[in-house]
C-alpha positions in Angstrom: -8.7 -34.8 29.1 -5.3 -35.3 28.0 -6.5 -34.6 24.2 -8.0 -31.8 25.8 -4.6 -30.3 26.9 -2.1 -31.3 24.2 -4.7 -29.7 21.7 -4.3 -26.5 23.6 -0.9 -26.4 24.1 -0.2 -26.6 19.9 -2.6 -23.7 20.1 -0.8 -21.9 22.1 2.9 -22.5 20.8 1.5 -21.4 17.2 -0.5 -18.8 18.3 1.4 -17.3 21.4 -2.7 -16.2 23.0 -5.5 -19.2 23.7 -7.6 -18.2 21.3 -9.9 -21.0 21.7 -10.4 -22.0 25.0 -14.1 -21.7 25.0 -13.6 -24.7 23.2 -12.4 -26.6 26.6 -14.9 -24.9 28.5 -18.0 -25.4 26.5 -17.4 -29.4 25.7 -15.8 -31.4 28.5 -15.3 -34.5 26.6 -12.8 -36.1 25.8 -11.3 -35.4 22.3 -10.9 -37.8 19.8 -8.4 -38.2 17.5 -10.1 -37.0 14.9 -11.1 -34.2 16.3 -8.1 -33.1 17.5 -7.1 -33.0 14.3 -9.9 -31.4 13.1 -9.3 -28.8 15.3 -5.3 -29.0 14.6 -6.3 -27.9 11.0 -8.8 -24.6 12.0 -5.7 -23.9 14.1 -3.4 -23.9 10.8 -5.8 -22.3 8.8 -6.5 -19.5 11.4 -2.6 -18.6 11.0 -2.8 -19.0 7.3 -5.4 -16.5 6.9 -4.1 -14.0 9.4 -0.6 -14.0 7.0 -2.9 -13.2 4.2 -4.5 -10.4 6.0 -1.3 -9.3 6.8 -0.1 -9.4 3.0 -3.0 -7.2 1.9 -3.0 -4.9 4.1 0.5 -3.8 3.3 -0.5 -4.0 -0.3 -3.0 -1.5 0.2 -0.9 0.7 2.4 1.5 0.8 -0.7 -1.3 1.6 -3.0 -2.9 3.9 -0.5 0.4 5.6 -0.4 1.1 5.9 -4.5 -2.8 7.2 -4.8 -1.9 10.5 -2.5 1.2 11.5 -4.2 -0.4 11.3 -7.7 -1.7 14.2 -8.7 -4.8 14.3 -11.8 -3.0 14.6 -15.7 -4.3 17.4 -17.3 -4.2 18.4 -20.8 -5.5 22.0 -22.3 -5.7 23.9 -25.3 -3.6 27.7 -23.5 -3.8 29.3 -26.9 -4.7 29.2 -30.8 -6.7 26.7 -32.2 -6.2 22.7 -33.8 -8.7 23.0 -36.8 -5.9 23.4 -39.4 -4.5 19.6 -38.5 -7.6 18.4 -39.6 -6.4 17.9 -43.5 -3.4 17.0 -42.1 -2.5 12.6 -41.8 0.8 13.8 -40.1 3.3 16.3 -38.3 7.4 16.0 -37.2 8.0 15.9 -33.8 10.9 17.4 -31.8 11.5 17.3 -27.5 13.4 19.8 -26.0 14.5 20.1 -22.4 16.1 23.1 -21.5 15.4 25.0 -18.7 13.8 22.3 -17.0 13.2 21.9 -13.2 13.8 18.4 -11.6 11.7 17.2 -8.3 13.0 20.1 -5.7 15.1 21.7 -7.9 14.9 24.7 -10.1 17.6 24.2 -12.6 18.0 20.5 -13.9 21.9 21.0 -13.6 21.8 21.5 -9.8 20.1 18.2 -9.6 22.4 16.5 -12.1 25.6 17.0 -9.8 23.5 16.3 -6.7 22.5 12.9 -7.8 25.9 12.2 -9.3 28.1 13.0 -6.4 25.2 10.8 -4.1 25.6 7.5 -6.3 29.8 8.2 -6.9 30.3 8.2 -3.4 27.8 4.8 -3.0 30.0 3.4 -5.3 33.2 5.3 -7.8 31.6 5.6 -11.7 28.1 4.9 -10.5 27.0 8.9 -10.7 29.1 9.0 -13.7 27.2 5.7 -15.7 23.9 7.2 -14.0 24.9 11.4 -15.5 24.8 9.7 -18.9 21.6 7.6 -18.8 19.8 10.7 -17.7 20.7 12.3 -20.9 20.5 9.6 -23.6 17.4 7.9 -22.2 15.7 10.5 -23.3 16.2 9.8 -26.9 16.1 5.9 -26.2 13.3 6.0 -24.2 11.1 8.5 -23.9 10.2 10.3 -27.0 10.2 6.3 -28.6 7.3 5.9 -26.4 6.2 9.3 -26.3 5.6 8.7 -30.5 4.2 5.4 -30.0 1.4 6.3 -28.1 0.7 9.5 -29.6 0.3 7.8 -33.1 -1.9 5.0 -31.0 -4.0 7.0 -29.6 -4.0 9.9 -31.8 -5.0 10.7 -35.7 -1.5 11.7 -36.8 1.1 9.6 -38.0 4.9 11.2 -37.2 7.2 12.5 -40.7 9.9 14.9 -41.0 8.8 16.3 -43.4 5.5 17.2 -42.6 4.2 20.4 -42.9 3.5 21.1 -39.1 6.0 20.2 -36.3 4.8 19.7 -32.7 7.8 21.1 -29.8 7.4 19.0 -27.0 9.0 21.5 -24.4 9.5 19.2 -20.7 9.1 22.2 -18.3 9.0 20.0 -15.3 10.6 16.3 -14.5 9.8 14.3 -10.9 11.9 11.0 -11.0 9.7 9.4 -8.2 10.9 6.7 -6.4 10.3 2.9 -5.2 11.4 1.6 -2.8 9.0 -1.3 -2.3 6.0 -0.5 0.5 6.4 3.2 0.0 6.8 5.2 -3.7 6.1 7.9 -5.7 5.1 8.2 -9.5 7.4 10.2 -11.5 5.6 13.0 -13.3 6.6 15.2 -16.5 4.7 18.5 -17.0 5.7 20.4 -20.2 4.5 23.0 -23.3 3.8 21.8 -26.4 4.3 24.3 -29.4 2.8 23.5 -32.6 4.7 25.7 -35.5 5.3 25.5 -39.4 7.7 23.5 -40.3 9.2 26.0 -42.8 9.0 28.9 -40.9 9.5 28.1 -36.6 8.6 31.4 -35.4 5.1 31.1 -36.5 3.1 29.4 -33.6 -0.4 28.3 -34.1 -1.6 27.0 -31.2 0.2 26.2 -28.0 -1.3 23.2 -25.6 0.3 22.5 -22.0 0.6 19.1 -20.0 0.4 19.5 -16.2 1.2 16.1 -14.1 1.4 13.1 -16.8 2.1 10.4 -14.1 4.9 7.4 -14.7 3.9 4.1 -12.9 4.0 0.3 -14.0 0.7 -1.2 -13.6 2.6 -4.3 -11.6 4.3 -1.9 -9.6 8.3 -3.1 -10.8 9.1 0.3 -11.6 12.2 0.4 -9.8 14.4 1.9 -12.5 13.7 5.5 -12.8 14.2 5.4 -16.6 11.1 2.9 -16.6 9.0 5.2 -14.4 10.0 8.4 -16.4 9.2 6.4 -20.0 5.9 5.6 -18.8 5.2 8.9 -17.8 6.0 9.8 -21.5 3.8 7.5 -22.5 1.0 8.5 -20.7 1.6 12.4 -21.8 1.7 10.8 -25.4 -1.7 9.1 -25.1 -3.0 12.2 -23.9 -1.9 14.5 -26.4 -3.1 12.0 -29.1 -6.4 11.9 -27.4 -7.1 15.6 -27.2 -5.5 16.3 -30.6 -8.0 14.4 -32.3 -11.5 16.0 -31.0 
């Protein structure tokens, strides 16, 4: 009866509740030693599994939580048509930002000096450094992998001097966030112009990109450069995609 006892008192310092004393109650004999360690190692693997459950089930909180703030990319033709790319192996590319709201706010440069003075008072330069990766990630970052994709997934290989030029006009910029358990996907929306090279004012077809997300598959998308790249990405996969039907 002694085996009895000591078996449920490791029980119940691992545990904290006596989870198994139907055990006691059901076989009054005594325990052996190898059955009290038999039953020392369900005991173990009891609390080894119910760490595991705990594990995934904040794993599919946090992936329960990026699913509803991701909203469906979607990619249209809003006017003209594409036919006259079709004896075409290339066209230039240009990006253009202006007048481009951010997250919450209507005007890019509101958002700019909010972010700034948040990170300079975190820490003196830090809004400053952070001011100037906004800007030049863009043409380190994004339209790199923006082309990439496009000529991936696309028809159309990318040349200055082609006779076409596609405006990639970023209308609309969420950074996201992640902050481990809980984030959000950043997300571009934008107008694409496609115009004669020679002569700019002369638009032939005009296609619009609502929602292209930016997530890491692994989830270490902590830098919002990374998350905003991707999101590039995914609007140039997209465009190549529907460009070449």
């Amino acid at each position: 009866m002694q085996a009895n006892i000591k078996v449920f008192e490791i029980f119940q310092l691992k545990t904290g509740k006596p989870l198994c004393m139907w055990v006691f109650r059901s076989n009054r004999r005594i325990i052996t030693t190898a059955n009290f360690y038999l039953i020392l190692s369900i005991v173990n693997l009891t609390i080894y599994q119910m760490k595991l459950l705990k594990i995934a089930s904040g794993l599919f909180f946090a992936t329960f939580a990026t699913i509803i703030t991701t909203n469906a990319q979607r990619v249209k033709l809003a006017e003209g048509k594409l036919d006259f790319l079709k004896s075409e192996s290339s066209i230039n590319v240009e990006f253009t930002y202006d007048n481009m709201s951010v997250g919450k706010f209507s005007k890019e440069d509101d958002y700019i000096v909010s972010k700034k003075e948040e990170y300079n008072k975190k820490e003196p330069g830090r809004g400053d450094a952070w001011a100037k990766s906004w800007v030049n990630d863009r043409e380190a970052r994004y339209e790199p992998r923006f082309n990439e994709l496009f000529q991936k997934y696309g028809e159309l290989g990318i040349k200055k001097d082609a006779k076409y030029t596609m405006v990639f006009h970023t209308t609309f910029t969420e950074p996201g966030y992640n902050v481990g358990v809980w984030k959000k996907n950043a997300e571009i929306s934008a107008e694409v112009l496609i115009v004669e090279t020679a002569n700019r004012s002369n638009v032939l077809a005009k296609i619009t990109v609502q929602n292209a997300p930016g997530r890491s598959f692994w989830g270490n998308d902590y830098d919002t450069g990374e998350r905003l790249a991707e999101a590039y990405a995914a609007a140039g996969k997209a465009v190549g995609k529907f460009m070449k039907k």
